[in-house]
Each structure stands twice: as structure tokens, then as C-alpha cells.
N, C-alpha and C positions, 0 to 999 in steps of 0.2 A: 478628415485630411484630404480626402479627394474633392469633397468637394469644395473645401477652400482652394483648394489647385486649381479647380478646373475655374470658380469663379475668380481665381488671380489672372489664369489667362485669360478669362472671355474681355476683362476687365484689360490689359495689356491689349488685345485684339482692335480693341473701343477706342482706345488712346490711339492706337498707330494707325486704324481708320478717317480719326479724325483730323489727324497731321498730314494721314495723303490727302485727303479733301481739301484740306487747307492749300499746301502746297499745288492739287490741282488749278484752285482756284485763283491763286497767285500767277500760277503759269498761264491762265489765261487771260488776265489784265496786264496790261501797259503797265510800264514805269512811272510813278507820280509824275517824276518832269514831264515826262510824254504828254500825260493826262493835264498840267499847268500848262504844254504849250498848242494841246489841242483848244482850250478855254481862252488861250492868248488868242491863236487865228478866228476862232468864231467870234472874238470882239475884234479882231480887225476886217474881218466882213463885214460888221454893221456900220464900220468908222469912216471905211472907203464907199460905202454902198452898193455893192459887188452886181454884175448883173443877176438876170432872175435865174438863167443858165449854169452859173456857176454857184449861187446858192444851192440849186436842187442838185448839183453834183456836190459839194462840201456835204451838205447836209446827210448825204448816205453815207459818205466817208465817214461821218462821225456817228451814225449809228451801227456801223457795221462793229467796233471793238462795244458797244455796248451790248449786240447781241453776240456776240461771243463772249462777252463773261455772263453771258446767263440770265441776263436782262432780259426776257422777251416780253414780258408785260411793256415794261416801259418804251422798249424797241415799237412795239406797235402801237400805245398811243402817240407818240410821239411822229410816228409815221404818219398815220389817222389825219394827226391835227396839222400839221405838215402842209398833206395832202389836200386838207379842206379848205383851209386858208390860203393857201397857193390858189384854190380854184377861185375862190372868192377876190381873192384881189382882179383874177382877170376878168372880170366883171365886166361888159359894157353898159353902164347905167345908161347912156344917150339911146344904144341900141335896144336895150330894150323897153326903154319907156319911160322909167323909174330913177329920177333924179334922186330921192333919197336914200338910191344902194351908194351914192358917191361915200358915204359917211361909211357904211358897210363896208366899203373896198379899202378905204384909207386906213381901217383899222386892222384887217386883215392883214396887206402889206405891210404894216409896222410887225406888228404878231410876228409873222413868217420871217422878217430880220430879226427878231430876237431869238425865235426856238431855238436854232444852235447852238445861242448862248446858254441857255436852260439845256437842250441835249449833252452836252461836253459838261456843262457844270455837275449834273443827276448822275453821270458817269465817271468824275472825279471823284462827289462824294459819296454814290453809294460802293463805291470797287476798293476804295484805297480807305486802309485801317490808321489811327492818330499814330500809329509809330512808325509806320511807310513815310507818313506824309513829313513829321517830323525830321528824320534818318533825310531822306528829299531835299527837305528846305535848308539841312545843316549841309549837305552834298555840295549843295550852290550859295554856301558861303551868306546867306542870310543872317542877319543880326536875330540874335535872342531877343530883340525886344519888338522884333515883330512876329515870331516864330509862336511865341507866347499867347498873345490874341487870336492867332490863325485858330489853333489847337482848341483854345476856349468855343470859337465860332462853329468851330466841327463836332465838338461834343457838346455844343450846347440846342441847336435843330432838334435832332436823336430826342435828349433829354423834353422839349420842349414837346415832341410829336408823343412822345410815353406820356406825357401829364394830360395831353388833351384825350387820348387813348380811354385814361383812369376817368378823367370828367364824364369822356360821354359813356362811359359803362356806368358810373353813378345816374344819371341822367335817364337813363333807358330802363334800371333799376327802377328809379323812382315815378316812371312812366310820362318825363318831361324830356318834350319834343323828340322822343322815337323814332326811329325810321331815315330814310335818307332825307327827305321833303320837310322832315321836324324841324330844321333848323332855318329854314324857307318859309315857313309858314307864320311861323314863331318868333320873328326877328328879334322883338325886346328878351325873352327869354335868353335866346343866344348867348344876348348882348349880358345880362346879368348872371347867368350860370355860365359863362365858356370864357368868353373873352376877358372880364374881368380879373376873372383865378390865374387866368393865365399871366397878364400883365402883370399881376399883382408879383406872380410868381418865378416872373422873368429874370427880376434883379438878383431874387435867393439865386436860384439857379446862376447866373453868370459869376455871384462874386463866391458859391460854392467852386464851380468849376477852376475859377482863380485860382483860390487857398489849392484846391486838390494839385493843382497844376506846378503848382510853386513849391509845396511839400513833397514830391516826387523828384525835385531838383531840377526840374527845367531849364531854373534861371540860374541856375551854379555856373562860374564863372570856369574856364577852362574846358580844355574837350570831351566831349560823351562821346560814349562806345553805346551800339545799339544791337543788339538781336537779331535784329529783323534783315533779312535780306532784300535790297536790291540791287540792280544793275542795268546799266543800257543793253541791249540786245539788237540782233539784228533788223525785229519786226516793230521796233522803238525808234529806230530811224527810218523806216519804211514808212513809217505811220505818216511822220514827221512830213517827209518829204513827196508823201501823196497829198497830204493837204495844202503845202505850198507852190504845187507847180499850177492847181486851178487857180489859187488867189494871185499870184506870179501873172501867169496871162491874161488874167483881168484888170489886173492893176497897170499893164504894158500895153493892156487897149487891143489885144489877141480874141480876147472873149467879150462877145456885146451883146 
């Protein structure tokens, strides 16, 4: 008797640990729109071509909510490449010699317009759960028939990074191409053990994820109720409105 009691509470303890966690880590991510409209500003800096001044200010902005929800891996590579590519682009190929860093530098400066797009994107999708994003997309009045495909898209990445997971643990298993450098070394192998399965295995997976998607009622006509909590908050328009006042003076010609 007791000690079913005791493992009914440790078991109660577990659950209500896991709901604060949850809940912590809710409180420490933005509101999906937030996170749709930090991904909107970071493709409207590639579309104006912002200066280099203002890129490296956006770009901290949008990593600082990604280290706060607990990203710090990502926060620093992200930083890293950031930071190296930014230096690479200031390259003076004339000065120093070497006409063929122009190629290097061109590439670099492209890269460095796109991170943010990839930072704000890694930070939409790894912090916001498919019924956030959902509860979100229906907030803002979105049609069902594109609400439908987003959700396939979001659970289908997930799905697709577990399959390759499974391959390369078979593959390491079977002692074909090993290691980090195996799949470098090895290129046709790769290409016949990895990439194939996966292609192959692309369509299950998307037109799986469909049916699941559709048999949960997604597409049911009239209003959903949803569970999940969100809301704007104060630090949801803060976010908002710190990203737009660098892109704002740059686009007014303030910032050069």
C-alpha cells in the first residue's frame, strides 16, 4: 500500500515537473507571430540590402531570443559563422595580393545576407511546437488550406532528420563509412546508402504526415478550439519593435 502511494506521488511529482518545464520554456520563447515576423524582417534585410552596420546589429537581435530559450549551441555557431564570414567578406583581395580571394569575399557577403535568414528560421522552428504554430496561423486568420501544408513542412524536417539518424546508426553498425570524414571520403557510398533511402523515403513520409494531418481534423470546416496557450506580451512587441527601428533607418538612408 505504501508503496504504491509513494510511487503514485513520485509519479504525480514527474508529471507536474514536466508541465513546469514545459511551461518554463514556453515563457521563455516568443509568440509564433513574433518568431513569423522576426523571419519576415530578416528576409526584408536581404531584399533591401541593408548596410553591413545594420546587419551586424539585426543579427544579435535575433540571436539574443534564441539564447534565451536555451539554444546556446546554435547561438554560437551561428555567432562563429556570423563572425567569420563578416571578416571574410572585408577581405581586400587588391591589398593584399591575391586576386582570387574576390571569389572568397563574394561568397562570404552573400552567406552573411542570408544567416539571419537561417538564425530567425532555427529559432521559429526549433522553439515553437505544431499546435503553437497552428493556434498562430488560425490567430491571423490564415486559410486552412495553407495552414495544412505549413504543419506537413514542420513535421516533416523532424521526421526526415530521425530517418537519416536510423541510416547512419545502421551504416556505422555495418562498419560503412564511419566517422565524421566517412561520408567525405566515400561519396558513392553516401550517395547509395543515405541519400537514396531517404528520397525514396520522402514521399511516404509527406503523404504519411497528410493522412495523419487530415484524420486529426485539421481540415474540418468551421472553428477549432485549441489547448495550447498563446498570447502577445509585452516582450513580443519589444522584440518587434527593436528589429524595426535598425531596418527603419536604414531603409530612410540614417544608417550607411
Amino acid at each position: 500500500m505504501f508503496s504504491d502511494g509513494a510511487g503514485g506521488f513520485s509519479s504525480d511529482r514527474t508529471a507536474d515537473t514536466a508541465r513546469l518545464d514545459r511551461a518554463d520554456r514556453v515563457s521563455r520563447t516568443l509568440d509564433p507571430r513574433t518568431k513569423l515576423f522576426l523571419l519576415l524582417a530578416a528576409n526584408l534585410m536581404l531584399f533591401f540590402h541593408v548596410a553591413l552596420a545594420t546587419q551586424i546589429i539585426m543579427a544579435i537581435l535575433f540571436l539574443i531570443p534564441l539564447a534565451v530559450a536555451g539554444r546556446w549551441r546554435l547561438t554560437v555557431n551561428f555567432a562563429v559563422l556570423y563572425a567569420v564570414f563578416t571578416a571574410l567578406g572585408l577581405l581586400d583581395p587588391e591589398a593584399l595580393g591575391l586576386p582570387w580571394l574576390h571569389v572568397v569575399s563574394a561568397l562570404a557577403v552573400g552567406t552573411t545576407m542570408m544567416l539571419p535568414c537561417f538564425m530567425t528560421g532555427a529559432y521559429a522552428f526549433t522553439t515553437t511546437s505544431a499546435s503553437a504554430f497552428i493556434c498562430s496561423m488560425r490567430r491571423m486568420r490564415v486559410p486552412e488550406a495553407v495552414v495544412i501544408p505549413c504543419v506537413v513542412v514542420i513535421r516533416f524536417f523532424p521526421t526526415i532528420a530521425e530517418d537519416y539518424r536510423q541510416i547512419r546508426n545502421a551504416m556505422a553498425l555495418r562498419g560503412i563509412a564511419s566517422g565524421g570524414w566517412g561520408l567525405v571520403r566515400h561519396p558513392a557510398q553516401s550517395l547509395e546508402y543515405i541519400l537514396i533511402p531517404l528520397l525514396m523515403n520522402a514521399t511516404t513520409v509527406a503523404q504519411d504526415l497528410s493522412v495523419a494531418a487530415l484524420t486529426k481534423g485539421l481540415g474540418r470546416e468551421g472553428e477549432h478550439t485549441s489547448r495550447t496557450p498563446i498570447r502577445m506580451r509585452a516582450v513580443d512587441w519589444l522584440a518587434m519593435v527593436a528589429v524595426m527601428i535598425p531596418l527603419g533607418l536604414d531603409i530612410a538612408g540614417v544608417i550607411r
